[in-house]
Gaussian input, Z-matrix of N, CA and C with variables (Angstrom, degrees):
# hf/3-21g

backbone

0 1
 N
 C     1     B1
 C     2     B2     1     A1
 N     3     B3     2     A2     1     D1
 C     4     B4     3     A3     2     D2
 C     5     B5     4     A4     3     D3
 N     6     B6     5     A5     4     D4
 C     7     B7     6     A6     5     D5
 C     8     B8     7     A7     6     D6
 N     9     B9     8     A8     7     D7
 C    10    B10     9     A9     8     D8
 C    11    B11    10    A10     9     D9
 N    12    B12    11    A11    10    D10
 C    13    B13    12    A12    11    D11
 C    14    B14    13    A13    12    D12
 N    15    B15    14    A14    13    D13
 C    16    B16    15    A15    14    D14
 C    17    B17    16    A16    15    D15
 N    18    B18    17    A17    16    D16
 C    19    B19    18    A18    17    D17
 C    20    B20    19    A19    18    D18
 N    21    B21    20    A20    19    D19
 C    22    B22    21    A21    20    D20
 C    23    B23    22    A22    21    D21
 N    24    B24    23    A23    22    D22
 C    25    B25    24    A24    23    D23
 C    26    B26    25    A25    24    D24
 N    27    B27    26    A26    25    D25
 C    28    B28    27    A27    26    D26
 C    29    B29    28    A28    27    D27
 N    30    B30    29    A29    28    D28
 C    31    B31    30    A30    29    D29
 C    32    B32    31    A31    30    D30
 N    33    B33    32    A32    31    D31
 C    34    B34    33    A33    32    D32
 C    35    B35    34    A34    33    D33
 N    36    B36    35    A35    34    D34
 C    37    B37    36    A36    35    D35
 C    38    B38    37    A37    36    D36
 N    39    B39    38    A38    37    D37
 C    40    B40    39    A39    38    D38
 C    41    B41    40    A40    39    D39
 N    42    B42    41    A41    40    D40
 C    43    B43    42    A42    41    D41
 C    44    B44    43    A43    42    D42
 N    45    B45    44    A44    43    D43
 C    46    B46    45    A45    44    D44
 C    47    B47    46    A46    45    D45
 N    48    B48    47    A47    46    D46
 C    49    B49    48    A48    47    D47
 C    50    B50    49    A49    48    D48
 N    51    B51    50    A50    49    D49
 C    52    B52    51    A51    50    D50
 C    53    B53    52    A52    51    D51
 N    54    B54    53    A53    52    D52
 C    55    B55    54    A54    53    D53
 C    56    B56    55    A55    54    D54
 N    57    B57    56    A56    55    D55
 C    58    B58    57    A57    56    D56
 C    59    B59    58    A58    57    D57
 N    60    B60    59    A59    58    D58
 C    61    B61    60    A60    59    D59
 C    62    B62    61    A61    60    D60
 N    63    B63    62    A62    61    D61
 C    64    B64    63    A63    62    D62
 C    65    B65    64    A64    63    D63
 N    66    B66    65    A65    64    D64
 C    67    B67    66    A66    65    D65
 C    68    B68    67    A67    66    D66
 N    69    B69    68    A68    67    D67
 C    70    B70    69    A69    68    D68
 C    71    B71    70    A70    69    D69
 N    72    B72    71    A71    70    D70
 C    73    B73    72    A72    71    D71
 C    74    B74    73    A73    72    D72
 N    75    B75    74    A74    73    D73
 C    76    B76    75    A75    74    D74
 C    77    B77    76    A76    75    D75
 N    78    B78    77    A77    76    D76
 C    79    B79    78    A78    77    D77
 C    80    B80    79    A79    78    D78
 N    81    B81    80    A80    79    D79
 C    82    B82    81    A81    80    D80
 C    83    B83    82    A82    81    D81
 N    84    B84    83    A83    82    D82
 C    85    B85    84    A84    83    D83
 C    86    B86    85    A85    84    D84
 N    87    B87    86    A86    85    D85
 C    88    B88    87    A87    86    D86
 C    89    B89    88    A88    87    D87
 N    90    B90    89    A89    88    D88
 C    91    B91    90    A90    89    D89
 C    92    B92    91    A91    90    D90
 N    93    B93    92    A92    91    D91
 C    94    B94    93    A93    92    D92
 C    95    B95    94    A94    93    D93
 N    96    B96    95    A95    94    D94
 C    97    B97    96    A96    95    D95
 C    98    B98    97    A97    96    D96
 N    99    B99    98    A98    97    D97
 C   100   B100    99    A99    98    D98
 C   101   B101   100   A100    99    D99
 N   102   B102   101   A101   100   D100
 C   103   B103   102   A102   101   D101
 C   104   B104   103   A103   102   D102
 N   105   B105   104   A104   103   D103
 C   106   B106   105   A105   104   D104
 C   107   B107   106   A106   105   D105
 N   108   B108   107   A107   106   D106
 C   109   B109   108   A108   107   D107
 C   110   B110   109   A109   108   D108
 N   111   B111   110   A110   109   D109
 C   112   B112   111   A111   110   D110
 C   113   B113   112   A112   111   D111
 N   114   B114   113   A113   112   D112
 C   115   B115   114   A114   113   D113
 C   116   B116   115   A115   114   D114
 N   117   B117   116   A116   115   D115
 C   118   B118   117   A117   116   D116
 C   119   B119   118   A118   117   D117
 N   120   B120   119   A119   118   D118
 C   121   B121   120   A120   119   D119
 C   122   B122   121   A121   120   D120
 N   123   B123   122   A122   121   D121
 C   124   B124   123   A123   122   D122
 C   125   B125   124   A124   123   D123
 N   126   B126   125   A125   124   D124
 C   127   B127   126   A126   125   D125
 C   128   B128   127   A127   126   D126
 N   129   B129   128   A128   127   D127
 C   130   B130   129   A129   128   D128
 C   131   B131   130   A130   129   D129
 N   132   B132   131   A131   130   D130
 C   133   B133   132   A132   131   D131
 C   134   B134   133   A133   132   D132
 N   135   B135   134   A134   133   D133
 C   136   B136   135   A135   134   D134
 C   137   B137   136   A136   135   D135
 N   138   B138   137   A137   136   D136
 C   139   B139   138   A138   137   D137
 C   140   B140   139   A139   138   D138
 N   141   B141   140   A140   139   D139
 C   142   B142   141   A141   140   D140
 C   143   B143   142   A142   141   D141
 N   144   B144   143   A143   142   D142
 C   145   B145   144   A144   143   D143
 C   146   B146   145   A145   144   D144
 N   147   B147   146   A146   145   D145
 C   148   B148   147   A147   146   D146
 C   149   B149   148   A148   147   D147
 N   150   B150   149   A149   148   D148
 C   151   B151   150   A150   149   D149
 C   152   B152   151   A151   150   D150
 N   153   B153   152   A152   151   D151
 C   154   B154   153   A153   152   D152
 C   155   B155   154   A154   153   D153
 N   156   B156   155   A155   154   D154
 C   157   B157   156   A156   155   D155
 C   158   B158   157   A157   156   D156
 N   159   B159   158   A158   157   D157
 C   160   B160   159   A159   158   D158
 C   161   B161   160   A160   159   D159
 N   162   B162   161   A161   160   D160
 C   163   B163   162   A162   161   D161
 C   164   B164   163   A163   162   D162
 N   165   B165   164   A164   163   D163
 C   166   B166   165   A165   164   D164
 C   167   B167   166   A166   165   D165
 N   168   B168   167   A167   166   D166
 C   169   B169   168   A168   167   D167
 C   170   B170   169   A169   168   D168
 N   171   B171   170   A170   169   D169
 C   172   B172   171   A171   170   D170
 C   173   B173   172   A172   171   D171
 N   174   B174   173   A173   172   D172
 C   175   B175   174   A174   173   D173
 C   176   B176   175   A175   174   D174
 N   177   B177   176   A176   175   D175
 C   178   B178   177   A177   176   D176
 C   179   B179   178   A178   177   D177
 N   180   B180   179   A179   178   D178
 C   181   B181   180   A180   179   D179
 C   182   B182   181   A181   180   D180
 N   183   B183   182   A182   181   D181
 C   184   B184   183   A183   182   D182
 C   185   B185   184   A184   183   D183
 N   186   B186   185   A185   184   D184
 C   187   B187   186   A186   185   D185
 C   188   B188   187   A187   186   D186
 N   189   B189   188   A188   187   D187
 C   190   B190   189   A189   188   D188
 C   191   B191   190   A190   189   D189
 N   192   B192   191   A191   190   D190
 C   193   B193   192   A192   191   D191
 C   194   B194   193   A193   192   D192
 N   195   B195   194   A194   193   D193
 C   196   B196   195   A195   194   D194
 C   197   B197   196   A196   195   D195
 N   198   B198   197   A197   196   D196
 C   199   B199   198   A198   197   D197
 C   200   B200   199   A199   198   D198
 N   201   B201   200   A200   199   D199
 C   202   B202   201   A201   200   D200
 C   203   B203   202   A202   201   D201
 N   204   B204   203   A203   202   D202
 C   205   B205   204   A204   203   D203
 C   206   B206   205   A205   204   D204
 N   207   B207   206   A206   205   D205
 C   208   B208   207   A207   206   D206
 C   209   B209   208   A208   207   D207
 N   210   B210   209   A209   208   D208
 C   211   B211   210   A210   209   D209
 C   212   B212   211   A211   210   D210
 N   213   B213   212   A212   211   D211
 C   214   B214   213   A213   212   D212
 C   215   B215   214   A214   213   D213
 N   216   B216   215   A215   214   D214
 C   217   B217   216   A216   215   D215
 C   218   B218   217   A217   216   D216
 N   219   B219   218   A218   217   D217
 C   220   B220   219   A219   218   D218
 C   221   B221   220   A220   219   D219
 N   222   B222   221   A221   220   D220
 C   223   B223   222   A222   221   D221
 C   224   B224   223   A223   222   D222
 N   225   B225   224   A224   223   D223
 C   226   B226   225   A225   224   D224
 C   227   B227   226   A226   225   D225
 N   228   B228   227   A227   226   D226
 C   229   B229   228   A228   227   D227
 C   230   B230   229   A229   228   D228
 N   231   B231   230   A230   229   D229
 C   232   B232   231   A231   230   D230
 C   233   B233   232   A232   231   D231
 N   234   B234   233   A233   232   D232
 C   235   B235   234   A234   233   D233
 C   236   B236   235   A235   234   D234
 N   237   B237   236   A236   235   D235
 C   238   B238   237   A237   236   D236
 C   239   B239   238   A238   237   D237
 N   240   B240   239   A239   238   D238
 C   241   B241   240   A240   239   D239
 C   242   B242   241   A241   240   D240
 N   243   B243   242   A242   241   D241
 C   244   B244   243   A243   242   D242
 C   245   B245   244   A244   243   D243
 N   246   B246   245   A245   244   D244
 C   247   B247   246   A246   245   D245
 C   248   B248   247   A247   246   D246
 N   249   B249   248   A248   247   D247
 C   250   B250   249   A249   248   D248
 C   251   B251   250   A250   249   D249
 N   252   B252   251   A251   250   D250
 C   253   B253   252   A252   251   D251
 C   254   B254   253   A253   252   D252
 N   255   B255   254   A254   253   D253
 C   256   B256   255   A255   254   D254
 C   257   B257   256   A256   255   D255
 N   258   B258   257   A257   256   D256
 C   259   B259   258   A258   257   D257
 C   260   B260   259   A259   258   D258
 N   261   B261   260   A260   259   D259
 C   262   B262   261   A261   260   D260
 C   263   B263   262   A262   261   D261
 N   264   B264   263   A263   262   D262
 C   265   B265   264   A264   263   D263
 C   266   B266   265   A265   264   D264

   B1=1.4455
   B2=1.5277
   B3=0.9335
   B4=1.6675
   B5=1.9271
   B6=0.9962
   B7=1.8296
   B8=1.7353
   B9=1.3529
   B10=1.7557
   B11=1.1571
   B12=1.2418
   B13=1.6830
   B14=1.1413
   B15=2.2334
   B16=1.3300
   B17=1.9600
   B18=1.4035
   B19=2.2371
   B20=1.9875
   B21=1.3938
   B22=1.9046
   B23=1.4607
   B24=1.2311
   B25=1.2216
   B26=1.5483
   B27=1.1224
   B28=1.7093
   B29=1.3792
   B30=1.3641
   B31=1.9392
   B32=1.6549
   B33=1.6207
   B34=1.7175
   B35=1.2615
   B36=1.0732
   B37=1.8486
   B38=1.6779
   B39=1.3060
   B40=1.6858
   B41=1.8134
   B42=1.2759
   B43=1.5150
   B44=1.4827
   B45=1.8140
   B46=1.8468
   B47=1.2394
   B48=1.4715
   B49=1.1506
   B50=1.4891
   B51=1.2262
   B52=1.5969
   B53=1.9037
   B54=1.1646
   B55=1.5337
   B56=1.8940
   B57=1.4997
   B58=1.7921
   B59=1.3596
   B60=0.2783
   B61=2.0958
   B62=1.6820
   B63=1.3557
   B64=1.6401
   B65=1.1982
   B66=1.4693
   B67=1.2564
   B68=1.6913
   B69=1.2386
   B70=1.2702
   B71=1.7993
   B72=1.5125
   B73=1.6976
   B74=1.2182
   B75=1.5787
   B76=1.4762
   B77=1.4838
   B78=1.3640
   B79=1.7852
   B80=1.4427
   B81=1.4874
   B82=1.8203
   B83=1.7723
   B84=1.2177
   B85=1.1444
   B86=1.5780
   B87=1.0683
   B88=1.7176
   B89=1.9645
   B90=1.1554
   B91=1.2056
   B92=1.7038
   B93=1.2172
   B94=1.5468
   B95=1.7257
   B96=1.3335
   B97=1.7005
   B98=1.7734
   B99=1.2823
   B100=1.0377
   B101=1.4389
   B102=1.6466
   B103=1.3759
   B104=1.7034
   B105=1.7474
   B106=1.0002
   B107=1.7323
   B108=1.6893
   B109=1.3816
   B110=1.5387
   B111=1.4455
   B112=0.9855
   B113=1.7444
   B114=1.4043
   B115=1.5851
   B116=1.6979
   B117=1.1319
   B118=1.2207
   B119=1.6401
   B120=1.4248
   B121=1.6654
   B122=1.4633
   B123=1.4794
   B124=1.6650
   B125=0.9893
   B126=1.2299
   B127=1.8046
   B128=1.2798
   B129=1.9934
   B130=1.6302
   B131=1.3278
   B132=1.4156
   B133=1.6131
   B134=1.1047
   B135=1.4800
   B136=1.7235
   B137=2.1036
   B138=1.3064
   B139=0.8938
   B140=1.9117
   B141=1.1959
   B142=1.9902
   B143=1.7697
   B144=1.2684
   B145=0.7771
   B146=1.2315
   B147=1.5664
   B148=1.3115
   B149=1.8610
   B150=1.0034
   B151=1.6972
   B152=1.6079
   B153=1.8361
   B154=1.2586
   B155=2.1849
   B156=0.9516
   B157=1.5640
   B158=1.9343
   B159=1.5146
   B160=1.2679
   B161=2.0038
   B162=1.9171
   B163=1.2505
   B164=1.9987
   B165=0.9755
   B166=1.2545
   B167=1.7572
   B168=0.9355
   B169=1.8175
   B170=1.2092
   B171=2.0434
   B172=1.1642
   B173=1.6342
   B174=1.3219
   B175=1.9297
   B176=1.6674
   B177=0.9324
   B178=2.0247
   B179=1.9536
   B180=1.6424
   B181=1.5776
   B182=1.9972
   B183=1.7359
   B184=1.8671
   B185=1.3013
   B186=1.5796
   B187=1.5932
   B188=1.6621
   B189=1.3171
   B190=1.4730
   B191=1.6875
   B192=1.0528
   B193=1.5778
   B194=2.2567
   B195=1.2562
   B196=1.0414
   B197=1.2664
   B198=1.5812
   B199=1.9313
   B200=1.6157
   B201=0.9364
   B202=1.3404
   B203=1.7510
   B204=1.7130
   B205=1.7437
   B206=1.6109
   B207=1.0064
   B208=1.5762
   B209=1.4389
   B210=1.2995
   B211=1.3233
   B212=1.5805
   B213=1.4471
   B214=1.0515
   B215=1.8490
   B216=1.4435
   B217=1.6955
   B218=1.5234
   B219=1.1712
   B220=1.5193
   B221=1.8724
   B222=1.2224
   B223=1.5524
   B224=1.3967
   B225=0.9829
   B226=1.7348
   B227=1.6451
   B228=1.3712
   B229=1.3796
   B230=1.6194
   B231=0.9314
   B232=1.5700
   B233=1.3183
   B234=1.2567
   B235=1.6336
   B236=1.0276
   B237=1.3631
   B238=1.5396
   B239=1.7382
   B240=1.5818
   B241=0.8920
   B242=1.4993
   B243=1.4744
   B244=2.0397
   B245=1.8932
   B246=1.3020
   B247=1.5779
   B248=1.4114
   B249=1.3765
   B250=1.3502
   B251=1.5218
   B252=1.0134
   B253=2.0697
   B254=1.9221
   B255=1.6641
   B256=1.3988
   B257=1.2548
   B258=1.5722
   B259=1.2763
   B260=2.0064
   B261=0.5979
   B262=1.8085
   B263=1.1657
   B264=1.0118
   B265=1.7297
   B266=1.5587
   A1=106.95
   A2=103.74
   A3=114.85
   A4=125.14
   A5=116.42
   A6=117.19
   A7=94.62
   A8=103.59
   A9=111.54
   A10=145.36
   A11=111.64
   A12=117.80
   A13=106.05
   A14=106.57
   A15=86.78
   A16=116.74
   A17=89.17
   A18=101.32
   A19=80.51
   A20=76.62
   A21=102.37
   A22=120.75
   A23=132.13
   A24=127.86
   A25=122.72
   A26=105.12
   A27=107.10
   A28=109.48
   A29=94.65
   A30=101.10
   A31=98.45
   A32=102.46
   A33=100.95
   A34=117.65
   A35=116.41
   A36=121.69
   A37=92.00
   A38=101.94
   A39=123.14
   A40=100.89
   A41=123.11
   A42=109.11
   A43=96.36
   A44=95.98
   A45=89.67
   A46=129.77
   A47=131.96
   A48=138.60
   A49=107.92
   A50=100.29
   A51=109.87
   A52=101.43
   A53=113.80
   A54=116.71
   A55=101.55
   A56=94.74
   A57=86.01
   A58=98.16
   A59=143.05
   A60=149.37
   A61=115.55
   A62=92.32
   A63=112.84
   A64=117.47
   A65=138.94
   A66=151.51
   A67=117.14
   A68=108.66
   A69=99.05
   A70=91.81
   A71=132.41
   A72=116.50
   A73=86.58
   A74=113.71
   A75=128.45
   A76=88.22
   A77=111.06
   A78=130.34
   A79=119.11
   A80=106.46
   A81=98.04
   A82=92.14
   A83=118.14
   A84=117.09
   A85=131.39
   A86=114.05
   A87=136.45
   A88=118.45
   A89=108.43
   A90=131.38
   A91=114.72
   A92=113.38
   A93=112.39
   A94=98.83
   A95=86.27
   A96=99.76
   A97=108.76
   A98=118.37
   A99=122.57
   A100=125.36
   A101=129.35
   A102=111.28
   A103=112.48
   A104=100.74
   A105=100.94
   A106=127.14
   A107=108.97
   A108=103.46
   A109=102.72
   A110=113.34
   A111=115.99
   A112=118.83
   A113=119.30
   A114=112.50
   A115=97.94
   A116=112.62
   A117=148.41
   A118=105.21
   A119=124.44
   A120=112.28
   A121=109.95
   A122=123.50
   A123=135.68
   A124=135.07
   A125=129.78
   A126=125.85
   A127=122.88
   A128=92.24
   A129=104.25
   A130=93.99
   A131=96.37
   A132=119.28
   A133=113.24
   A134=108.41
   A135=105.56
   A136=96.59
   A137=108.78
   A138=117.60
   A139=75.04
   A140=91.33
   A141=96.91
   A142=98.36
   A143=140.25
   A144=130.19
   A145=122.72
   A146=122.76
   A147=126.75
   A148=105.91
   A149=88.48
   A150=91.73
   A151=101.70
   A152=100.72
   A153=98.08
   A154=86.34
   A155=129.37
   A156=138.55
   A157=93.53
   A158=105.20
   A159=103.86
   A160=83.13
   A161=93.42
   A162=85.67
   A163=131.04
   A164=108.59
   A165=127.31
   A166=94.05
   A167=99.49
   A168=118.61
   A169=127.82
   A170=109.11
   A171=128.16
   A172=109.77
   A173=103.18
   A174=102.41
   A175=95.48
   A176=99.65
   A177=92.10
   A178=104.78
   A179=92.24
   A180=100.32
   A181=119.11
   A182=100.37
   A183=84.74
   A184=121.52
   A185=108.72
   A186=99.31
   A187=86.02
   A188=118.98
   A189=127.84
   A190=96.66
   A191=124.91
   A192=118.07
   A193=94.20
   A194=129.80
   A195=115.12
   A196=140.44
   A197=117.20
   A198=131.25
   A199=92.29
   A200=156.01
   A201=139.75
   A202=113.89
   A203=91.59
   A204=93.14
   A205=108.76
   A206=112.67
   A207=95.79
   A208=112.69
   A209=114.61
   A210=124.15
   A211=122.59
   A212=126.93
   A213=129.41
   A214=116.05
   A215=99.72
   A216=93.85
   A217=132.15
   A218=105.04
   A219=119.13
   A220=99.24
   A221=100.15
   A222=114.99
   A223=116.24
   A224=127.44
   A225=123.16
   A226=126.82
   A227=96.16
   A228=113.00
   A229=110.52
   A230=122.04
   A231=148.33
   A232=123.12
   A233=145.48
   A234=143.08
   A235=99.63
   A236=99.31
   A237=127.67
   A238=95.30
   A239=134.66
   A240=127.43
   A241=126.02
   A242=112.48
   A243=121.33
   A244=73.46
   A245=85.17
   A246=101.06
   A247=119.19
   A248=118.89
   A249=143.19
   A250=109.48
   A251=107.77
   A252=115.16
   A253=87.65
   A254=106.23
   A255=99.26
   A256=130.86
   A257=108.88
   A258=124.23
   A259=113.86
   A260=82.90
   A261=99.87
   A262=118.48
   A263=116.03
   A264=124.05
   A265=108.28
   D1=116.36
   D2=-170.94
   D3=-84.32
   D4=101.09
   D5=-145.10
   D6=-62.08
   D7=101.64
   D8=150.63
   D9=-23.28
   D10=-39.85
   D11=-171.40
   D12=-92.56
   D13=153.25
   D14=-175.51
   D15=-95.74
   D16=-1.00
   D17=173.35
   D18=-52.66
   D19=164.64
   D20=173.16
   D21=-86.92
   D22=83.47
   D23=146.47
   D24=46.20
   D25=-12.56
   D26=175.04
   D27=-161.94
   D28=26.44
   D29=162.26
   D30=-65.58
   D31=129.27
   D32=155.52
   D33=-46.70
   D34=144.83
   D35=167.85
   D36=-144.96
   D37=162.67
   D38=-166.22
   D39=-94.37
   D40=118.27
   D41=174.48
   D42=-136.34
   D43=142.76
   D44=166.31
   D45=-87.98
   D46=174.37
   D47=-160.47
   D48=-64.65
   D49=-46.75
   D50=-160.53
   D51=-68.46
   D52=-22.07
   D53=-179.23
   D54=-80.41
   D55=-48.23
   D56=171.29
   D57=-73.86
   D58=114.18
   D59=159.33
   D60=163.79
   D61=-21.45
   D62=178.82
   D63=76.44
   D64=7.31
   D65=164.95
   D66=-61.32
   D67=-1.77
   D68=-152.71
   D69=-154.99
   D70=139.57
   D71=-179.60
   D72=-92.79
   D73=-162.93
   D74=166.89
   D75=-94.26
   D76=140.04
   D77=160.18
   D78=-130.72
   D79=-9.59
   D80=-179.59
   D81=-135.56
   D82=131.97
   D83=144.84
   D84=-145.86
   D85=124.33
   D86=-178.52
   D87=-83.58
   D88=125.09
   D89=165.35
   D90=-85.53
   D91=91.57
   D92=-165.71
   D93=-76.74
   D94=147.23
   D95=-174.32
   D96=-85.64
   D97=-53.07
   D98=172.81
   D99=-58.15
   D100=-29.34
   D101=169.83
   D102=-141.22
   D103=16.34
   D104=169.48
   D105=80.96
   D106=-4.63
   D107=-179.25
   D108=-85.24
   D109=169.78
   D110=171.21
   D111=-103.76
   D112=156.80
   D113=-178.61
   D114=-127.77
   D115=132.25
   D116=-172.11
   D117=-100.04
   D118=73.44
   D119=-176.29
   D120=-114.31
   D121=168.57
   D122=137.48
   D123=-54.85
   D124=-122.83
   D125=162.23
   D126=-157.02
   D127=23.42
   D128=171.02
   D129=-104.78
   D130=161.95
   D131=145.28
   D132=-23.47
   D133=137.43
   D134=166.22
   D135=-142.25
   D136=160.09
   D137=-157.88
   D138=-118.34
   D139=-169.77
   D140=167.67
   D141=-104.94
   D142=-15.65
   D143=162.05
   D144=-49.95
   D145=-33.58
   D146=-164.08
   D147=-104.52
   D148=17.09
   D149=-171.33
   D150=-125.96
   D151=144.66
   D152=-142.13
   D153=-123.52
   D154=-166.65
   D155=-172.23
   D156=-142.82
   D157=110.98
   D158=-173.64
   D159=-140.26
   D160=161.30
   D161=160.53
   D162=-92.16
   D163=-175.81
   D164=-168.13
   D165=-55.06
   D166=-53.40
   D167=-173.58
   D168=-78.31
   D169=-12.28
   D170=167.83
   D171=-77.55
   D172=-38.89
   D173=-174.52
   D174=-90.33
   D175=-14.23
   D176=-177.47
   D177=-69.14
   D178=-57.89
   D179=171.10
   D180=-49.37
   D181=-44.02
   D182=161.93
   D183=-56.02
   D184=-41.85
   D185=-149.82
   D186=-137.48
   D187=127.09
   D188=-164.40
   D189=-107.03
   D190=-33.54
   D191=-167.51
   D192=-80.15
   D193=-12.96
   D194=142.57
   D195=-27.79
   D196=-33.93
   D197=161.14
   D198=-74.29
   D199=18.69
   D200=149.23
   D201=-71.56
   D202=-37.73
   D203=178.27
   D204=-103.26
   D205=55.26
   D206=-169.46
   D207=-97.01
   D208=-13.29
   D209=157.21
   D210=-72.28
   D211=-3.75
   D212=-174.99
   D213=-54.14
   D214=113.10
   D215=174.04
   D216=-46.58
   D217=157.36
   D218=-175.75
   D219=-71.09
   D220=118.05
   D221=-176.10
   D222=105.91
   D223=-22.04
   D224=165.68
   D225=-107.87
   D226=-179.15
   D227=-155.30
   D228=-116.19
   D229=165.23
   D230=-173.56
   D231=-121.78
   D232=148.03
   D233=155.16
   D234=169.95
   D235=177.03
   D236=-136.96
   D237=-169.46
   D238=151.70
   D239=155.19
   D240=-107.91
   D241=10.47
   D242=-179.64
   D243=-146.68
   D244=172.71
   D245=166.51
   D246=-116.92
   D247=31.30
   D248=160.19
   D249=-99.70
   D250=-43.47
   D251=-169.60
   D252=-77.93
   D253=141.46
   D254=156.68
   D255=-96.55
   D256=-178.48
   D257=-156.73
   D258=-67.80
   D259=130.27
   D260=163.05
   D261=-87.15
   D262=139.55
   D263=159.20
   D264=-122.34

């Protein structure tokens, strides 16, 4: 599987717990405008406690239909409500 995006493979990106733990898919994800990381979320609440510093290539390897948005601009958002239905912007 050949990594999509064009950031490097071990840019930090923001992911929550419940997605590393596997309890939970990715359903929201944001392209921050101001510094450019990306956040990898569910569709709970998250505190910063529950939010974790993974790389770019770590949430790509959970969740592969993430290279669908990999072009997503700096400042917007993504979701989905199953992780079968696709992404919205």
């Amino acid at each position: 599987m050949s990594f999509p995006f064009r950031e490097d493979p071990n840019t930090a990106t923001i992911l929550c717990k419940h997605i590393a733990r596997g309890e939970q898919p990715i359903l929201y994800v944001s392209h921050d405008e101001d510094d450019g990381m990306w956040q990898f979320l569910c569709n709970e609440e998250h505190t910063i406690e529950g939010l974790m510093l993974v790389t770019l290539k770590q949430a790509y390897e959970l969740d592969a239909s993430i290279g669908e948005i990999k072009d997503l601009p700096l400042g917007k958002e993504a979701w989905r409500e199953h992780p079968q239905m696709p992404w919205r912007t």
